[in-house]
C-alpha positions as YAML, in Angstrom:
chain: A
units: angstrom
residues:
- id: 1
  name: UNK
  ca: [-6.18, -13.91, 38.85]
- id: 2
  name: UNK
  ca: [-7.50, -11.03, 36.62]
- id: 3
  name: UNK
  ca: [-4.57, -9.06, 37.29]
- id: 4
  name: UNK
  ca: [-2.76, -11.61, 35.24]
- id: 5
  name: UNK
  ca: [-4.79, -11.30, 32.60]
- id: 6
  name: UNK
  ca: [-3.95, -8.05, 31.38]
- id: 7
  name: UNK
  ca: [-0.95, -6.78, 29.94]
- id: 8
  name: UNK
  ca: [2.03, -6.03, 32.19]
- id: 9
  name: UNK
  ca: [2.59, -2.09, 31.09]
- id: 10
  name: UNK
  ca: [-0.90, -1.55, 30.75]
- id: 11
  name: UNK
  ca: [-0.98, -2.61, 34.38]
- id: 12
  name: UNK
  ca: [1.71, -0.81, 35.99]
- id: 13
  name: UNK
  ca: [0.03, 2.42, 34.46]
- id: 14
  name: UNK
  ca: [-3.29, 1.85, 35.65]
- id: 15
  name: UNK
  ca: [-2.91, 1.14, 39.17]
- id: 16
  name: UNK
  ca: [-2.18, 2.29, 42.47]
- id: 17
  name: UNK
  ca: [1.92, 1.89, 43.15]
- id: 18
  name: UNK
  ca: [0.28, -0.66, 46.33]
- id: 19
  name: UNK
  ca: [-1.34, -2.42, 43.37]
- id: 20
  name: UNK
  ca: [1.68, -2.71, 40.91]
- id: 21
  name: UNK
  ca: [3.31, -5.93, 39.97]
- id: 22
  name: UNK
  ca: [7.03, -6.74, 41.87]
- id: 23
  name: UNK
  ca: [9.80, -5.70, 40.01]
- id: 24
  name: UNK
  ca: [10.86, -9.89, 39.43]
- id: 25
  name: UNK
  ca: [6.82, -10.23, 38.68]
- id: 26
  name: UNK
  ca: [7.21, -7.71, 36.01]
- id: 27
  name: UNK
  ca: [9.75, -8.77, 34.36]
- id: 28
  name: UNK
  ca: [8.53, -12.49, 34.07]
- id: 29
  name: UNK
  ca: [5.30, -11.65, 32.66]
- id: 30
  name: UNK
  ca: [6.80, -9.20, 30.09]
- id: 31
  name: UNK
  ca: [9.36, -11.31, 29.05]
- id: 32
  name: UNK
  ca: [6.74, -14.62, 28.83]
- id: 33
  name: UNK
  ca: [4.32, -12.35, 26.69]
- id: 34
  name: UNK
  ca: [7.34, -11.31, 24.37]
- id: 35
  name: UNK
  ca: [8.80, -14.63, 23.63]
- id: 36
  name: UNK
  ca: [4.92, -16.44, 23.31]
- id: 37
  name: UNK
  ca: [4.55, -13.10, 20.92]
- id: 38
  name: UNK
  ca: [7.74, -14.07, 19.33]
- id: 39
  name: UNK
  ca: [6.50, -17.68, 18.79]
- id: 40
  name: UNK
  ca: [3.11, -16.82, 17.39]
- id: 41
  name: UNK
  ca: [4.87, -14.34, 14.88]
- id: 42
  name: UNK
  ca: [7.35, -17.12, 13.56]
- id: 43
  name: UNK
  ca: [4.87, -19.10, 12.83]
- id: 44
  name: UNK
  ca: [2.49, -17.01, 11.43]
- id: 45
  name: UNK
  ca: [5.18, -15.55, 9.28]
- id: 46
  name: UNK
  ca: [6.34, -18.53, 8.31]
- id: 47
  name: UNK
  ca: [3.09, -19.89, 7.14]
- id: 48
  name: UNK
  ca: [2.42, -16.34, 5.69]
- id: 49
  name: UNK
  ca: [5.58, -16.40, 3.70]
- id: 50
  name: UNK
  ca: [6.01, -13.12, 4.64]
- id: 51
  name: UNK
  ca: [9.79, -11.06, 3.66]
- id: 52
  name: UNK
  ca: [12.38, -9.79, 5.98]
- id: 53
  name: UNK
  ca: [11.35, -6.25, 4.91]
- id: 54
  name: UNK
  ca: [7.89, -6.44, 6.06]
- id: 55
  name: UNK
  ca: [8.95, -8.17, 9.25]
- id: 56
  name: UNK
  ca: [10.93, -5.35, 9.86]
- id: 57
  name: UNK
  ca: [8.19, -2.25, 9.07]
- id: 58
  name: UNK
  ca: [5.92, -4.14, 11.56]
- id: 59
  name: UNK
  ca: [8.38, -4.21, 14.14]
- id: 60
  name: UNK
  ca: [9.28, -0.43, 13.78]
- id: 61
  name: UNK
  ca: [5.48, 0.37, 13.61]
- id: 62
  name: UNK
  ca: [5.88, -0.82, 16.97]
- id: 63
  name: UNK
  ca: [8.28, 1.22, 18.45]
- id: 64
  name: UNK
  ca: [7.88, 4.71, 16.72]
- id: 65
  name: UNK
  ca: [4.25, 5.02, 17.66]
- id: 66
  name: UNK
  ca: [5.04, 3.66, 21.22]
- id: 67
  name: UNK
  ca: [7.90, 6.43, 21.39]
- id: 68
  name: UNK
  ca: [6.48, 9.69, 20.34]
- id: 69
  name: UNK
  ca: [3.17, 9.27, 22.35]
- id: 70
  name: UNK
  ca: [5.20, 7.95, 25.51]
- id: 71
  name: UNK
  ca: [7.76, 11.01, 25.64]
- id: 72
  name: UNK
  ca: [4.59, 12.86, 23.92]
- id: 73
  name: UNK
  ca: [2.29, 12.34, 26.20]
- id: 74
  name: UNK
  ca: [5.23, 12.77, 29.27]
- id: 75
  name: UNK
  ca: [5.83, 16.01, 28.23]
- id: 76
  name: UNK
  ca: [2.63, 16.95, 28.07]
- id: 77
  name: UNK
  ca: [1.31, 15.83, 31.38]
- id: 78
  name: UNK
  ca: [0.59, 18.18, 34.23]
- id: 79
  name: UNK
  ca: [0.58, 15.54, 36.99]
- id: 80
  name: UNK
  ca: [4.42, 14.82, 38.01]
- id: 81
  name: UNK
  ca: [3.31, 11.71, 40.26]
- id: 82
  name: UNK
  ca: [1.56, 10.10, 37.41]
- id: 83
  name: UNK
  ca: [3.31, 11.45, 34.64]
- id: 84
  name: UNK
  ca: [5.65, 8.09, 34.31]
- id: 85
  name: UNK
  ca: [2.12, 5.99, 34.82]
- id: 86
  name: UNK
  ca: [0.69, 8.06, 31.74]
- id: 87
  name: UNK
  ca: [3.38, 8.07, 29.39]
- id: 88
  name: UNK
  ca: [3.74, 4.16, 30.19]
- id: 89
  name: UNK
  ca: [0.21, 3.64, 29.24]
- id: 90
  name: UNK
  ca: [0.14, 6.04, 26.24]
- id: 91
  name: UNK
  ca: [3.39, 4.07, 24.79]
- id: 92
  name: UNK
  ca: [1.58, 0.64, 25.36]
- id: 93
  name: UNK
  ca: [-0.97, 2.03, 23.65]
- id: 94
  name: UNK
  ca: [0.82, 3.40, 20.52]
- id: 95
  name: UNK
  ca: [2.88, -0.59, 20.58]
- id: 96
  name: UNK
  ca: [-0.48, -1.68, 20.23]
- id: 97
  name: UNK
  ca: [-2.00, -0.16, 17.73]
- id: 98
  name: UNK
  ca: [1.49, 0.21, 15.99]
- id: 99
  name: UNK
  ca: [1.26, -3.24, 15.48]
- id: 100
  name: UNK
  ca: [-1.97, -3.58, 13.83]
- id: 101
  name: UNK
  ca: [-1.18, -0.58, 11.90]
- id: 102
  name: UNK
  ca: [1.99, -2.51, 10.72]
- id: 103
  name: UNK
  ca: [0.19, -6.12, 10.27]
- id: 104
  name: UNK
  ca: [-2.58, -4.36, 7.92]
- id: 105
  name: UNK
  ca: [-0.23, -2.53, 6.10]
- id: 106
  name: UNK
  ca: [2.58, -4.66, 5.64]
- id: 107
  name: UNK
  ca: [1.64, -6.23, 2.16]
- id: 108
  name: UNK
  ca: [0.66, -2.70, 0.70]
- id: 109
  name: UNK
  ca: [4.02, -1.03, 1.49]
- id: 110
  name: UNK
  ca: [6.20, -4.36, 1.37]
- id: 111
  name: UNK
  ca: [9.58, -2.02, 1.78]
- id: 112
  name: UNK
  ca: [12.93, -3.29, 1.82]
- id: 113
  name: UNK
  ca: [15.07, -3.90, 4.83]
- id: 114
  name: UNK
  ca: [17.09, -1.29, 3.51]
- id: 115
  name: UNK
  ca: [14.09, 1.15, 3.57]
- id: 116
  name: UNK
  ca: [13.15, 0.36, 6.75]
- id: 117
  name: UNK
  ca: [16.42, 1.01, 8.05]
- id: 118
  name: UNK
  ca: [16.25, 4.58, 6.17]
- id: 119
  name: UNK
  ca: [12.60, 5.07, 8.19]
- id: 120
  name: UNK
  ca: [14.17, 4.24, 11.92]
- id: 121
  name: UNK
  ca: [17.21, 5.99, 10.65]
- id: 122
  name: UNK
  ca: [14.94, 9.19, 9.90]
- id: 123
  name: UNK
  ca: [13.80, 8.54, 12.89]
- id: 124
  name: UNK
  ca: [16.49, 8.45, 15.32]
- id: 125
  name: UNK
  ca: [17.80, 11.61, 13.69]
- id: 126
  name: UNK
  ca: [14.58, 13.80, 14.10]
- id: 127
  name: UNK
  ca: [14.41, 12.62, 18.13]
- id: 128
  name: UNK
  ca: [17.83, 13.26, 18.16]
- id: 129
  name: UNK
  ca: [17.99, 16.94, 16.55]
- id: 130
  name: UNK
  ca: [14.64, 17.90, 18.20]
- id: 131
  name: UNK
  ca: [15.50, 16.75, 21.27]
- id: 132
  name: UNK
  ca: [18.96, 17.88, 21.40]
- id: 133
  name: UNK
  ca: [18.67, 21.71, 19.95]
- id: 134
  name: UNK
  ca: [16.34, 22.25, 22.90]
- id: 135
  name: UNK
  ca: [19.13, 20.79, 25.38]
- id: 136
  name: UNK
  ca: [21.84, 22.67, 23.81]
- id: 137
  name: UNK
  ca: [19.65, 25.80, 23.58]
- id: 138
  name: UNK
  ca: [18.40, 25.83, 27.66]
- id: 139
  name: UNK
  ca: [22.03, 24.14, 29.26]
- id: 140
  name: UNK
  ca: [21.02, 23.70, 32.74]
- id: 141
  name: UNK
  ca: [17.54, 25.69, 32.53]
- id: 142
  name: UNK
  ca: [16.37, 22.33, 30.54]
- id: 143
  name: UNK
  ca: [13.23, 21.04, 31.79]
- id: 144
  name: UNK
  ca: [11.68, 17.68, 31.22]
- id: 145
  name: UNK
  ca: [8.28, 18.57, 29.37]
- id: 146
  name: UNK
  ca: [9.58, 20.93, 26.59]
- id: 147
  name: UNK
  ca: [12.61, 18.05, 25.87]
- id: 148
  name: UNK
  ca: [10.21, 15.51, 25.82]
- id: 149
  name: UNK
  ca: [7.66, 16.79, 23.35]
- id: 150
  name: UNK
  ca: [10.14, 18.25, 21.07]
- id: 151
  name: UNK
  ca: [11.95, 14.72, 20.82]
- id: 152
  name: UNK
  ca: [8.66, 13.20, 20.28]
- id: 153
  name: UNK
  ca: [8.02, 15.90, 17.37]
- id: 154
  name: UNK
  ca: [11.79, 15.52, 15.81]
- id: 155
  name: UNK
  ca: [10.55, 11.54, 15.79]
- id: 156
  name: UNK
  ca: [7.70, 12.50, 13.97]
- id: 157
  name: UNK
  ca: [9.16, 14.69, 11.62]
- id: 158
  name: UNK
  ca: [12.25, 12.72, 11.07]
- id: 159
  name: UNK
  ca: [9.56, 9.74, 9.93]
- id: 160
  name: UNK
  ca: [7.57, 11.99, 7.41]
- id: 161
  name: UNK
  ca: [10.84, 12.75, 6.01]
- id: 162
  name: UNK
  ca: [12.54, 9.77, 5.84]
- id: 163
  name: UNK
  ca: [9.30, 8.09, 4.42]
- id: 164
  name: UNK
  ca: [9.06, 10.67, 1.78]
- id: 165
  name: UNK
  ca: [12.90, 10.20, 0.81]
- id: 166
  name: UNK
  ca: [12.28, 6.81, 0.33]
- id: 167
  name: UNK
  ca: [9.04, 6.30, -1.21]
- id: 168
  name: UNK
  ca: [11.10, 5.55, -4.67]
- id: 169
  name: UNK
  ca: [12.23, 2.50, -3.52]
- id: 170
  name: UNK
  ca: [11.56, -1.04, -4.81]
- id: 171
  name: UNK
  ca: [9.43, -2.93, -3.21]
- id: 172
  name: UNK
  ca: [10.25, -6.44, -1.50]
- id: 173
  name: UNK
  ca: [7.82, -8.96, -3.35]
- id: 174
  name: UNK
  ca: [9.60, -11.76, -1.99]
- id: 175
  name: UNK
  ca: [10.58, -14.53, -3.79]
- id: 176
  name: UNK
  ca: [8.37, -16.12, -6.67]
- id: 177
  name: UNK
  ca: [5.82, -18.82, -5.41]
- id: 178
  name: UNK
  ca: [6.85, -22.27, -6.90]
- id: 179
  name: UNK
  ca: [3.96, -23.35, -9.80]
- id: 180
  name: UNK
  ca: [2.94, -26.62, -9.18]
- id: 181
  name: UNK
  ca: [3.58, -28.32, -13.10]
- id: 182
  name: UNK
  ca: [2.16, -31.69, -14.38]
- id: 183
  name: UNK
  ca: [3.68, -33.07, -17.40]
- id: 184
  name: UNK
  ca: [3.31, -36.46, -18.42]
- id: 185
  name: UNK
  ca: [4.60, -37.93, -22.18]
- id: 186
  name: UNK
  ca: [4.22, -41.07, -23.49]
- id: 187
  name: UNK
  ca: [6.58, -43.45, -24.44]
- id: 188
  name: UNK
  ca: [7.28, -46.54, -26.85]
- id: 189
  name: UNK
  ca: [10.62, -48.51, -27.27]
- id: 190
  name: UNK
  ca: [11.10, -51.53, -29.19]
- id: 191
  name: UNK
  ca: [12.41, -54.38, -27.33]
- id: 192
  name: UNK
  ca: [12.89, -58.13, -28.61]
- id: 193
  name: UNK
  ca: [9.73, -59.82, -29.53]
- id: 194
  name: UNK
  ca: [7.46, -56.61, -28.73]
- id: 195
  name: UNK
  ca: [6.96, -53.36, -27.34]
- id: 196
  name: UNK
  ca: [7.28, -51.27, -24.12]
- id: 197
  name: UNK
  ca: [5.24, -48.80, -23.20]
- id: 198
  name: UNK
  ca: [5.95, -45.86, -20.49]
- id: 199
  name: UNK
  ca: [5.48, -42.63, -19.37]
- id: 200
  name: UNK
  ca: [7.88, -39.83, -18.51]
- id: 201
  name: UNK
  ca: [7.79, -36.64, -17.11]
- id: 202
  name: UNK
  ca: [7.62, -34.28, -14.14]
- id: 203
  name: UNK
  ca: [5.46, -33.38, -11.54]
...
């Protein structure tokens, strides 16, 4: 019962292989937390009125950190057992706080779609490039460590760039709240024999 308590990557990095959740139990509870995550984010966006920009940032706040400490921190280990259990945890970790990164920062940056395109685009490209001059320059001498931190420092460079390139941008504001109006005006028309009073206007 506590092993179900705690989050499915966090758990396959922590424990013994013996220990480790089936292949068909890992996959449930992953996909179960993602779509109740997916739930809780509608509606908290929704009530939020939140834009498709800053819906967006979060989500890659999510995945860069989670990428560059994963292949990071694979690269970087010593232990080739545990090296897949370590960069597993370290990525959960940087998902994590990549998200609450994102969530706190969202209304401050509010970037375009377009932006945050440019940022995973910047992205891509560094991981890419860094990644892919050290495979070009070894051939078959390539080893995994040196590949993997270089990608994860093209990443991070590839960001910095990208974010700097675009930090003219407009901002997403979102649309313009609706102002609640009261207005109320008197009326009087003549009618046979009398008077009629009313009111017109809009609320």
């Amino acid at each position: 019962m506590q092993q179900a308590r705690v989050h499915p990557c966090r758990l396959q990095a922590s424990t013994s292989r013996s220990h480790q959740l089936s292949g068909e139990a890992y996959a449930t509870a992953l996909w179960s937390s993602a779509t109740a995550g997916a739930l809780v984010g509608g509606i908290v966006g929704t009530q939020s009125s939140t834009t498709p920009g800053r819906a967006s940032y979060v989500s890659s706040t999510a995945l860069w950190p989670a990428l560059i400490l994963g292949f990071g921190i694979a690269g970087l280990s010593k232990d080739n057992q545990y090296r897949d259990d370590h960069a597993l945890l370290a990525a959960s970790f940087g998902a994590t706080g990549g998200v609450v990164a994102g969530i706190l920062t969202a209304g401050t940056v509010s970037p375009t779609t377009a932006r945050v395109r440019f940022l995973d685009l910047g992205g891509l490209s560094g991981s890419l490039l860094g990644g892919g001059l050290y495979w070009a320059a070894a051939g078959k001498n390539a080893e995994l460590s040196p590949l993997a931190v270089l990608t994860a420092l093209g990443a991070t460079a590839g960001l910095g760039v990208a974010w700097y390139a675009t930090s003219n941008m407009p901002r997403d504001e979102g649309a313009a709240k609706n102002v609640a109006t009261f207005d109320i005006h008197p009326q009087l028309l003549g009618v046979r024999g009398g008077a009629c009073l009313g009111f017109t206007g809009s609320f």
